[in-house]
C-alpha positions in Angstrom: 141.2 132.5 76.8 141.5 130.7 80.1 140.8 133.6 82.4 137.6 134.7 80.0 136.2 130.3 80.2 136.3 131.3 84.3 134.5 134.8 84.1 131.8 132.8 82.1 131.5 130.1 84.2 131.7 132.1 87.2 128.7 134.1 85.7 126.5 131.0 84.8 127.2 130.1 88.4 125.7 132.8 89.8 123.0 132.7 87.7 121.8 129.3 88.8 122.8 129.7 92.5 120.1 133.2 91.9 117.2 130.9 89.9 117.7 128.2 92.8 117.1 130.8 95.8 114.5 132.3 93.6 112.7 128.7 93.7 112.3 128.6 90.1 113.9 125.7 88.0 113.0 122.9 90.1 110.4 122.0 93.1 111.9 124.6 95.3 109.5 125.5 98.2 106.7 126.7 96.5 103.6 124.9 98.2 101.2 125.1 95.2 102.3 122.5 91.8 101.2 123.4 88.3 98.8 120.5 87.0 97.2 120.9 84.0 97.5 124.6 83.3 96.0 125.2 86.6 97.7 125.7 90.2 96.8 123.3 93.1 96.9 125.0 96.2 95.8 123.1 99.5 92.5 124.8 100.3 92.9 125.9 104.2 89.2 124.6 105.2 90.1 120.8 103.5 93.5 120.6 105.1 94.6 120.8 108.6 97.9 120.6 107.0 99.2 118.6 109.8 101.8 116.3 109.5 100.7 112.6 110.2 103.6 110.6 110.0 107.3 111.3 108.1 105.9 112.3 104.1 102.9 112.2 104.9 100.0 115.1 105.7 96.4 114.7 107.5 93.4 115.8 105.1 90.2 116.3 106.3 87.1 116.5 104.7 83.3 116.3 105.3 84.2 114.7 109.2 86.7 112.3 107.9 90.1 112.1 107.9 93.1 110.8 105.7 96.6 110.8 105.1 98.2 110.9 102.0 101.8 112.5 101.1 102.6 115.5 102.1 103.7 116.5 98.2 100.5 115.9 97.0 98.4 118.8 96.1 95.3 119.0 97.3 91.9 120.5 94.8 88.6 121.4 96.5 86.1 121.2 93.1 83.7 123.1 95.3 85.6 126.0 94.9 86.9 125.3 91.7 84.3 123.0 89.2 86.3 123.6 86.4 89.4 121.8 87.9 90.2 118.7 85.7 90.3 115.8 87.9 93.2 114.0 86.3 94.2 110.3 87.6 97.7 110.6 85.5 99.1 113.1 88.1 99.6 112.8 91.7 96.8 114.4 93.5 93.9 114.8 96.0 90.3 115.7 94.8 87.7 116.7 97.0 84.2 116.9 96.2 81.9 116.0 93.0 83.7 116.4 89.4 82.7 119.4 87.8 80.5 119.2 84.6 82.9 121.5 82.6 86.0 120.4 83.8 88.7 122.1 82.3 91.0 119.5 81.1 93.3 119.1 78.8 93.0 117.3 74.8 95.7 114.9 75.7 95.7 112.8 79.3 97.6 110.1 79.1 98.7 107.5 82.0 97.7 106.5 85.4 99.8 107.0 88.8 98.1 107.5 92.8 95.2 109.7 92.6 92.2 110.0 95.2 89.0 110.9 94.7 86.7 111.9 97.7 83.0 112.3 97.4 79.4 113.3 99.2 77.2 110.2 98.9 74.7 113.5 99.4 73.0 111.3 102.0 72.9 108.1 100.6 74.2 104.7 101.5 75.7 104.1 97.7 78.7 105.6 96.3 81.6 104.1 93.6 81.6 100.6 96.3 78.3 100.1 96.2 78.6 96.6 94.0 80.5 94.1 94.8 82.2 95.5 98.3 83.1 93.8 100.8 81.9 95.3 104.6 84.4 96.3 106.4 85.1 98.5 109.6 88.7 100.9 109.0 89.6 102.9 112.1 86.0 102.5 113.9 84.1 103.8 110.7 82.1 101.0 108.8 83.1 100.7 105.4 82.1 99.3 101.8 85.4 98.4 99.9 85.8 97.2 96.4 89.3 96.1 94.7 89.4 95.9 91.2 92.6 94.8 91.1 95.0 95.4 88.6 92.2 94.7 86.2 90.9 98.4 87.1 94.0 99.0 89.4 91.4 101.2 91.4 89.8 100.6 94.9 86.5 102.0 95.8 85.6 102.6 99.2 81.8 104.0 100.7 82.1 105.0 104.5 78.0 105.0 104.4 77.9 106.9 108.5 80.6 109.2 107.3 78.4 110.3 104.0 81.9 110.0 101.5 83.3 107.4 99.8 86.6 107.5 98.3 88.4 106.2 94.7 92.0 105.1 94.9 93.4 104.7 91.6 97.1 103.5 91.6 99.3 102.5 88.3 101.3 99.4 89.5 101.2 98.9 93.1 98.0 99.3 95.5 100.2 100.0 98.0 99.5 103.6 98.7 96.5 103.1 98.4 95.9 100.8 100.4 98.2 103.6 103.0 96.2 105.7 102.4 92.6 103.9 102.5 94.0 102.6 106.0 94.5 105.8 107.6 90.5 106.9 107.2 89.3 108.0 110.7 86.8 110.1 111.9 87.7 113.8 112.0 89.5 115.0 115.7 87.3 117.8 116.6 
């Protein structure tokens, strides 16, 4: 009995130590994350995909640039209008929200989530009332904190053409990070 209770155990050992290399059963190393039945994979003309400080990756996007954790996955909805943008997972979206987002029937929650937008040559955008001007890493900004009443900030960089929503559960904190570290894209 003994000698069989090793062979198993020996067995199931190898089994995980195989799934593990494999990358299945946990994060592994797999760059893209499953969210919402669809796979997130960091578009290569969004990203630089350069590291800006420890955790955290440089984004860029329609001549602006942002960091945000490097774990973060990263959906262009101009490639994909049917992504779901979700603020109950951690994630980046670029672009406008599809019409026909494919989402799923139960979303439930809040955590981090960005949203970055074309003002499509406009001055207006989610800031628009009740901002506050502002100037973040030499761009001139609009900037709107709901507070934990919304626990979302809105920011309009008007000469950049985006503006950004920052939606966060309990702390602004990374947002805040994150809305801090909007510059002008290196060229």
């Amino acid at each position: 009995m003994p000698r069989r209770s090793a062979s198993v155990v020996g067995a199931v050992s190898t089994v995980l130590s195989l799934l593990l290399l494999a990358g299945c059963g946990g994060g592994g190393g797999d760059a893209s994350i499953r969210s919402g039945g669809r796979r997130a994979v960091a578009p290569q003309a969004a990203t630089s995909g350069s590291v800006a400080a420890a955790g955290l990756r440089t984004v860029t996007y329609q001549g602006v640039q942002f960091d945000v954790p490097a774990d973060w996955p990263v959906y262009d909805l101009a490639k994909d209008p049917t992504t779901c943008v979700r603020f109950d997972t951690h994630a980046v979206y670029l672009g406008h929200p599809g019409a026909n987002m494919a989402c799923p029937a139960h979303v439930v929650g809040r955590t981090d989530t960005v949203l970055i937008e074309p003002t499509d040559g406009g001055t207006g955008g989610p800031a628009s009332a009740n901002a506050a001007a502002t100037t973040v890493n030499g761009l001139s900004a609009q900037v709107a904190d709901g507070g934990k009443a919304t626990a979302e900030i809105d920011a309009t960089f008007p000469n950049a053409g985006v503006s950004a929503t920052l939606r966060y559960r309990d702390s602004n904190a990374t947002a805040q990070q994150i809305l801090q570290s909007f510059r002008v894209a290196a060229k």
